[in-house]
N, C-alpha and C positions, 0 to 999 in steps of 0.2 A: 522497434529495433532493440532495445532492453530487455524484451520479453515481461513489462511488467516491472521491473527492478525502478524505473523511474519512481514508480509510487507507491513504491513500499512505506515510506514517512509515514501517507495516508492510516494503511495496514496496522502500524506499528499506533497510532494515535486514536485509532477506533477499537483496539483492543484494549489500552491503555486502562481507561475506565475500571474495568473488568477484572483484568490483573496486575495491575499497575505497570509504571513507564518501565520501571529497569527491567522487569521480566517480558513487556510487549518488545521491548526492543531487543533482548536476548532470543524469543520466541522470531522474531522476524530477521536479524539478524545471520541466524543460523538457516532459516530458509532461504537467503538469498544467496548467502554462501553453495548449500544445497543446490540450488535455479545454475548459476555458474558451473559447478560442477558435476552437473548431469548434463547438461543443454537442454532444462526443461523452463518453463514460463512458470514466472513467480505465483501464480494462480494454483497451478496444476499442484506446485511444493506443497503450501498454504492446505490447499483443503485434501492434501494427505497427512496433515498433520492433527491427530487427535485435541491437541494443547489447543487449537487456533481452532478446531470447527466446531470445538466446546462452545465458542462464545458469536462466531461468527461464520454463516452459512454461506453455500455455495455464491450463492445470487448476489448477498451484499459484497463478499469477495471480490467478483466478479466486477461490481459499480466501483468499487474502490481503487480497482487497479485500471478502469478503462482510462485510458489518457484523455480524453475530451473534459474528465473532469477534471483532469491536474492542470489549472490553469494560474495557480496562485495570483499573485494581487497585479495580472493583467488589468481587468476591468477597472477595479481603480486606478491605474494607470492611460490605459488609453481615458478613462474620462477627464482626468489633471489636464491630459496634453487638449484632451480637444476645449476646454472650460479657458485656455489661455487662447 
């Protein structure tokens, strides 16, 4: 439903390394802006962007932005609840 946009932090944090945070986050920032203002999925922006497929390719893109992986600290949470 976000197209993407949910896991952009991801994006922004796996570039980071690379070019550092204020400029991952300027770099991914301006693509989501982009994503909104076309009606296109935060993927499609991302790997039209020369700055971002310098460091990162289609396919890790791709893993980054699926939502099955954005599940942040669930796991450790369902396992708290089920350990009481």
């Amino acid at each position: 439903l976000t197209r993407g946009l949910i896991s952009a932090e991801a994006v922004m944090m796996a570039l980071a390394p690379a070019i550092g945070r204020g400029e991952a986050h300027h770099l991914v920032a301006a693509a989501c802006r982009e994503a909104v203002r076309s009606d296109r999925h935060l993927g499609d922006v991302l790997n039209g962007m020369d700055e971002v497929r310098a460091h990162l390719d289609p396919g890790t893109i791709s893993r980054l932005l699926a939502p099955e992986s954005y599940t942040g600290l669930a796991a450790v949470l369902v396992d708290r609840v089920l350990a009481t």
